[in-house]
N, C-alpha and C positions, 0 to 999 in steps of 0.2 A: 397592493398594500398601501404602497407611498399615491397611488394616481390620484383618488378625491381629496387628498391631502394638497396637492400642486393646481386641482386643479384638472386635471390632465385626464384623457379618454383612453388611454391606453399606456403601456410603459413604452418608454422615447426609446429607450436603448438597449430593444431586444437584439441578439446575435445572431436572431436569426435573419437570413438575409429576406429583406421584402423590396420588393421595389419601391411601396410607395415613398420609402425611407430615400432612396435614391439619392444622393447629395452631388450634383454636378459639379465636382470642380473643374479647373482648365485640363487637367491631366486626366480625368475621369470621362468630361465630355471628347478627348480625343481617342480614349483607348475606345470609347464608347463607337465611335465615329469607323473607328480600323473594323470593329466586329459587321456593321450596318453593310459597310464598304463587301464584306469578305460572304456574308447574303444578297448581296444584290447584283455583283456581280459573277457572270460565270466563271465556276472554274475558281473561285477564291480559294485559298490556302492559308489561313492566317494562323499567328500565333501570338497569346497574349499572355505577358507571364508579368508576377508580381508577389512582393512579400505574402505571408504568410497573414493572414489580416487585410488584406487593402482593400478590397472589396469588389475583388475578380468574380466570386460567382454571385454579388447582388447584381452585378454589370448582365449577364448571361441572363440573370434571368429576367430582367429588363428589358432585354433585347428580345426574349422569346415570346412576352406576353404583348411588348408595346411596339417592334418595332419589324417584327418578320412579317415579309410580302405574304399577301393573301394567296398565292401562287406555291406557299414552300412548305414540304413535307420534312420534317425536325426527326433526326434521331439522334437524344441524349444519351451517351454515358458515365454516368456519374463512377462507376466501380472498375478504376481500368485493372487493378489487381488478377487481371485474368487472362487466360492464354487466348495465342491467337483466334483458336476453335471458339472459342467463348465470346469472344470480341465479335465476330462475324454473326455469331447468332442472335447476340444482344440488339447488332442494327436490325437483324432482323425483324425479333420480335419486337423492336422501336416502332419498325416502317409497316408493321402489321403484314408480314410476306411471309406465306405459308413455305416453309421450310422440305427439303426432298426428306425422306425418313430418312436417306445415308447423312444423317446430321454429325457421324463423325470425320465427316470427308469435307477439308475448306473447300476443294474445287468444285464441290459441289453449290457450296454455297453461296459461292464467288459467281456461278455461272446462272442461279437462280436472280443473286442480288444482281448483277449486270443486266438480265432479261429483265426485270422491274426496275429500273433509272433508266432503260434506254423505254419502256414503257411510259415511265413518267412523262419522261422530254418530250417524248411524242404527244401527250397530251396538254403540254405546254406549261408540267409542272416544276419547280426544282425543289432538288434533294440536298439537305446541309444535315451534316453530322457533328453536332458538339460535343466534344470531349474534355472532360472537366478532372483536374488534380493529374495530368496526363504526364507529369513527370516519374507517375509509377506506372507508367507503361515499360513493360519490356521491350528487350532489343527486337525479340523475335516478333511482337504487336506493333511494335513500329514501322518495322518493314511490310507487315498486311498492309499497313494505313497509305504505306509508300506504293505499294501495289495498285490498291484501290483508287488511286489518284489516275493510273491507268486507263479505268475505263471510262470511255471519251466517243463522242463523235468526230465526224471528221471536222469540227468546227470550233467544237469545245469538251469542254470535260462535265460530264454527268454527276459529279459528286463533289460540293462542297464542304470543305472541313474546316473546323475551328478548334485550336488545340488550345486550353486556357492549363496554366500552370504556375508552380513556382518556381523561383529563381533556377532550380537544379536542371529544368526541361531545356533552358540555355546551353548549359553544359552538357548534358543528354545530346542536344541535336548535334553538338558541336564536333562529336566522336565521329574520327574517319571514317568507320565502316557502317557510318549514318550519313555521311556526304549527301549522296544521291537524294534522301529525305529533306534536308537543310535546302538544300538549292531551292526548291521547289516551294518555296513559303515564299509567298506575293507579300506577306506585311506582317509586323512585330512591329510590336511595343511593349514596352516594359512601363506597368502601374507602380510608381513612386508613391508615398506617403504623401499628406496634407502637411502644406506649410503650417506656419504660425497662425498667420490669419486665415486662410481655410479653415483650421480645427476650430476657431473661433463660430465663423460661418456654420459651419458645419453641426454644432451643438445647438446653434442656434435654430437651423434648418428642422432635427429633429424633434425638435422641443416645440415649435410650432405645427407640424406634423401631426403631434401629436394631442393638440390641442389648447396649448401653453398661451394665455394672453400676456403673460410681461415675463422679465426677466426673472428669471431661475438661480443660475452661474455667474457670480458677478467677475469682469473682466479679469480680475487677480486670479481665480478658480481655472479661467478658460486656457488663462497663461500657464498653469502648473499641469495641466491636462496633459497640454501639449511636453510641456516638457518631460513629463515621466511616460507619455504613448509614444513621442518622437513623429504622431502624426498617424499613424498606425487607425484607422477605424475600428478595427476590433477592441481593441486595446483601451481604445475611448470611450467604447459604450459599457465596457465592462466595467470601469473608473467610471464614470459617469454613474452609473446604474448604482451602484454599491454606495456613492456618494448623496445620494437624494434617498437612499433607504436612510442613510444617518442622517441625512438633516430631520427627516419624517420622526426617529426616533427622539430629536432632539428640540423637536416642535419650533423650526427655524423655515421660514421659506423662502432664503437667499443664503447657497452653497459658496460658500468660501473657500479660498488657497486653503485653511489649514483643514478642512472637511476634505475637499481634494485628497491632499496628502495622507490622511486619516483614509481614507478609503483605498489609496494604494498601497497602504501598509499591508492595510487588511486582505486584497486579493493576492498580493504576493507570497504573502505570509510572513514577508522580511520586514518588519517594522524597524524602521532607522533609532539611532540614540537621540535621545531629546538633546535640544540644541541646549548651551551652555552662555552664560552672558562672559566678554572679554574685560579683561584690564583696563584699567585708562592707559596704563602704557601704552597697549596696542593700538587703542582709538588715535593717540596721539601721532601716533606711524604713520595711520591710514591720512588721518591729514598732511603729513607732511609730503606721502606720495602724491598725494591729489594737489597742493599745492607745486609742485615739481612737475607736475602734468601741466597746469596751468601756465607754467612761466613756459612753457615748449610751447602751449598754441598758442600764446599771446604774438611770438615771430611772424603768426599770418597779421598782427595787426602792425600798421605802419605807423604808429604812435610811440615816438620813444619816449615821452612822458609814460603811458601805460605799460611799454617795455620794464622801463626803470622803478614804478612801483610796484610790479610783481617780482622784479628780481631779487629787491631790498625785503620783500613778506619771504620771499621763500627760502633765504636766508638764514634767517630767525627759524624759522620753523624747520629749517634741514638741522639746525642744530641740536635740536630737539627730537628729532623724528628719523627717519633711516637716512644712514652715510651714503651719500652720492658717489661713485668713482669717473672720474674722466674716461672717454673709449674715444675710440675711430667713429669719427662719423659726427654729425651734431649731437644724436641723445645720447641722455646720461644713462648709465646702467646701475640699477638700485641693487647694493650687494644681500647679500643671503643671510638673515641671521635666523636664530630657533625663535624670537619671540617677535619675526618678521609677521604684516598682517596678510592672511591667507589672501588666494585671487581672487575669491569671491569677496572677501572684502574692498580689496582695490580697486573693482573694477565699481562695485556700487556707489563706493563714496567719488567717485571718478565723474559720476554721471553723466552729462552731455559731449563728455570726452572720449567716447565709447560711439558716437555714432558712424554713420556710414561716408562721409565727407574726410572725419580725422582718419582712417583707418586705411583710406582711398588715398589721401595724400599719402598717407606712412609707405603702403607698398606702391606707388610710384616711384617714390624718390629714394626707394631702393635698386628702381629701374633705371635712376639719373632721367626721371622724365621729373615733368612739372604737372601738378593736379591742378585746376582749376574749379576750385570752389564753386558751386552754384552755377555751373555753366554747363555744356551738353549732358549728357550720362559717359558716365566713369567709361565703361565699353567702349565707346564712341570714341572718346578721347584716346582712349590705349590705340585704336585701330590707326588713330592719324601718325601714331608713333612705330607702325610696324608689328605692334602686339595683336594676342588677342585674349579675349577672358573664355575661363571655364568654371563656371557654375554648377557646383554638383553636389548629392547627398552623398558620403562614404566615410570611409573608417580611415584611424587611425594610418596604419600600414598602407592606405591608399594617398595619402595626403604626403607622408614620407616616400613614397616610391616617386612620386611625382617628381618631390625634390624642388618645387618653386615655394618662393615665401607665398603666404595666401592668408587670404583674412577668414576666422575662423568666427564664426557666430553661436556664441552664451548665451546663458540663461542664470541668471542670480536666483536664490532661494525663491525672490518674492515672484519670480516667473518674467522679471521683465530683459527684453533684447540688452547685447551689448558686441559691437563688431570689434576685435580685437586682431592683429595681426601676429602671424608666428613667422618668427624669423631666421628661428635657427632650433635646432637639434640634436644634443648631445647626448646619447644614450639613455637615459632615463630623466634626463630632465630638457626641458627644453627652454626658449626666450621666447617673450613674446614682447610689444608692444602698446601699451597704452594708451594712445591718445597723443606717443611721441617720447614717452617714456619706456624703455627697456629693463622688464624682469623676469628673471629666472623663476620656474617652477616644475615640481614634479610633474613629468607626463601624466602619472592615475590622478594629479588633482585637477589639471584642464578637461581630462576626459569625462570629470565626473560632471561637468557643467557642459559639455560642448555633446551635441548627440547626431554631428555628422555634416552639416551644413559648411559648407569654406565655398569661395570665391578664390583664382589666384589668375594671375599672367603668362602666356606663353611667347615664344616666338615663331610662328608657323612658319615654312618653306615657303617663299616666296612672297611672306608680309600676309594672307589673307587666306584664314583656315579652309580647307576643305576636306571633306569627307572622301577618301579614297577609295574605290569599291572596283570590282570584277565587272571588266567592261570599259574602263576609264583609262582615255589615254592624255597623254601631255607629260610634262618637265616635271612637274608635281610626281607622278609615276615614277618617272626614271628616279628622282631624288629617293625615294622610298627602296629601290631594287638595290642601290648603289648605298647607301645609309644604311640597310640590311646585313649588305658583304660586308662592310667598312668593320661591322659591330662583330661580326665574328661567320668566317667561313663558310659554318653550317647553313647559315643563312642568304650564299650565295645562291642565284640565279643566273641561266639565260634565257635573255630577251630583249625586248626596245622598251619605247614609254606605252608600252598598254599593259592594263591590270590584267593577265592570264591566268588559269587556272593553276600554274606553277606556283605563282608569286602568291596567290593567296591562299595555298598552302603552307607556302610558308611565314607568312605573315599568322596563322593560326599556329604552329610551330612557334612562332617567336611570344605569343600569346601565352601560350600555356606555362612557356619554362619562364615568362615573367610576372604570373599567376591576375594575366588582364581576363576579359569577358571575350572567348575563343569565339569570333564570329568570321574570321576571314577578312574583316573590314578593318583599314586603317583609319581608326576614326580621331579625334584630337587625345584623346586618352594615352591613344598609341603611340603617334606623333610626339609629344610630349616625351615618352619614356625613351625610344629612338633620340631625341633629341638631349637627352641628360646622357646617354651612355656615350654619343657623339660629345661629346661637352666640346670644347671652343666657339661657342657663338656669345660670348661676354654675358649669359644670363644668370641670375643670382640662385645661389642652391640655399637649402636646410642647411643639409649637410656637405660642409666640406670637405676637398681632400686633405688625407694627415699631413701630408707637408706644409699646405696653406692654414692650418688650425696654429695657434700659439705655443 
């Protein structure tokens, strides 16, 4: 309908998955790269799981038109909702293998499909089995697929498998009496969403695709995309899509933030309340915050001339605007009133006070380090200090378990960035900081801006994070076996400094009852949370203990 309207040869942002749509981000090109890896090589096992939307089986089927050796016979199955019997017959009639009539007998067909892959191999072909949405495989089809890995030469293994799923397949393989299954996966990866700028990329990728010679989405649109998909592909073509039928309707051919939003009303069904204009009272707040933010970064500058006249403006303007209180520490903390200006006000009128430099400083010198302005990368510099950073997409309850201060990354109405640091956490409300200013707000009103993104600091065993895994021995190990007991009994072990099969049993044991990603592997995540329930190593928490609170 909208295509000759745009321009455009086809619609940009069908659901369904095609490859030519393909959008390579860094994260895409690498899940991409684990699948290529798990055909090409013998004997591959791999596993690719990711949200619901991310763009798992455009990936698969990229791989199967563009990128599978001339050499490889493919058996998909897209319908694992079937029993084991079912399953074996599906490869079958995938790999075109005439079936014995006892089709109700696996060993039958286990001994047909073995007689054709050792067939193949001999003819110097291989055989890879993709299995798609594989976290509705049962227990009892899982263990066929476990079986089937089985049959092998004496050199290699005749059957390639690729398991793609969603996040649940993680925890599926993760179950004890799937061990045996789990060990045997040569590579995982887990498909994350599109940053900010990827979604941008990304819109832009398919919109050319599609035949588009100029811009469509103007940069305001791209930013509100993102904010209400969270990054998500599915989620964006479906907003996208709904959004260029309204502008078509509205005879406009440059989609804007409020057509965006207008469009995600409309697929959700939950249209938000029209926003409402505020007081001057309140405007005059929001300046007085922003001027209070101001005299805090003015410290990095070494002019006390410029010192002394933003002390003397924000003066004037605190009297007028919200009451300051004195605390611990340099910043001031802005008290709580009913006709206080919302975060999303704060942080807009706040503007360059919000970026990635003030926010960097803020949670260092939480750490009693020193930030350096404009000089290595932030990481960099934490490492010379014994830290290390963890950069991750997750929720609320994951940011709290962690238990480090971490800088949390916003999005304002109009869709644009703001790095904000959270410092602390009291029950339903929590601190954050500003640009060097500390306010208090309700948890659902950060959460309604923040959609998962934080950065924070740890302090790893031995100063230099490492991944600990089955098979790995050293000080680092033994630290983990002994941190384990320390934390509570059930968690003891015997053994020396090598990762054994004991120890990562119970490292998936300590996993589950602290509701991490149960893979066996002590990864910084893990580390991290061993390291908060050890607490004595001087690092700064959210949440305090009751005795150290006021």
């Amino acid at each position: 309908m909208y295509t000759r309207f745009f321009g455009l040869q086809e619609k940009p942002f069908s659901i369904t998955p095609d490859p030519r749509y393909l959008f390579m981000s860094e994260r895409h090109g690498e899940a991409l790269a684990h699948l290529v890896y798990g055909v090409t090589e013998s004997g591959g096992f791999v596993q690719l799981t990711g949200e619901v939307g991310t763009g798992k089986t455009t990936l698969v089927r990229s791989l199967l038109l563009n990128r599978m050796p001339d050499n490889a016979d493919v058996a998909v199955v897209l319908n694992p909702q079937i029993s084991a019997l079912e399953f074996l017959l599906t490869i079958c009639e995938e790999l075109h293998i005439d079936v014995p009539d006892s089709k109700g007998s696996i060993k039958a067909l286990t001994d047909v499909l073995n007689r054709h892959l050792l067939a193949a191999h001999a003819r110097g072909r291989r055989t890879i089995l993709v299995v798609d949405e594989a976290q509705n495989l049962a227990p009892a089809v899982l263990e066929q697929v476990r079986l089937l890995t089985n049959l092998e030469t004496a050199k290699q293994k005749l059957l390639q498998i690729i398991l793609i799923g969603q996040p649940e397949l993680r925890e599926l393989l993760a179950r004890n009496d799937l061990r045996q299954l789990a060990q045997r996966i040569t590579g995982r990866y887990h498909l994350e969403p599109l940053t900010r700028e990827e979604t941008a990329r990304y819109i832009e990728h398919r919109l050319r695709v599609a035949g588009a010679l100029g811009e469509v989405l103007d940069q305001g649109a791209k930013n509100e995309v993102f904010r209400l998909s969270q990054g998500v592909p599915r989620l964006i073509n479906v907003i996208c899509d709904r959004a260029l039928l309204g502008a078509y309707s509205q005879e406009t051919r440059t989609v804007n933030r409020r057509l965006i939003k207008r469009a995600a009303a409309e697929v959700s069904g939950n249209p938000g309340p029209a926003s409402t204009l505020q007081n001057a009272g309140i405007a005059a707040a929001i300046v007085g915050v922003a001027i209070a933010v101001a005299v805090l970064t003015s410290l990095f500058d070494r002019s006390p001339e410029a010192v002394a006249d933003k002390v003397s403006a924000s003066e004037t303007a605190a009297k007028e605007a919200v009451p300051l209180k004195a605390v611990a520490g340099p910043a001031p903390v802005v008290e709580t009133h009913e006709d206080e200006p919302s975060l999303e006000e704060q942080i807009r009128v706040a503007g360059e006070l919000t970026g990635r430099d003030f926010a960097l400083s803020t949670l260092f010198g939480l750490w009693d380090i020193e930030y350096a302005r404009g000089a290595r990368n932030g990481c960099d510099q934490a490492a010379d200090a014994g830290l290390a950073c963890l950069s991750r997409r997750g929720t609320w309850n994951n940011v709290k378990q962690l238990n480090r201060p971490a800088i949390i990354t916003v999005f304002d109405d109009a869709g644009d960035q703001h790095d904000l640091v959270l410092t602390a956490i009291h029950g339903e409300t929590a601190d954050l900081s500003i640009g060097g200013v500390t306010v208090t707000h309700p948890v659902s009103a950060i959460m309604d801006i923040w959609y998962g993104e934080y950065l924070l600091l740890w302090r790893p065993p031995g100063g230099t994070p490492v991944a600990l895994v089955p098979g790995l021995r050293g000080p680092a190990v033994s630290w983990l076996r002994t941190s384990l007991a320390n934390i509570d009994e059930r968690y003891a072990t015997d053994g020396n400094d090598e990762y054994d099969n004991a120890l990562a049993e119970t490292v998936r044991r300590f996993q589950h009852d602290y509701r991490l990603d149960v893979d066996g592997l002590a990864g910084q995540q893990t580390q991290i949370i061993i390291n908060s329930l050890l607490g004595g190593d001087g690092s700064p928490r959210l949440i305090k203990p009751l005795l150290a609170r006021d």
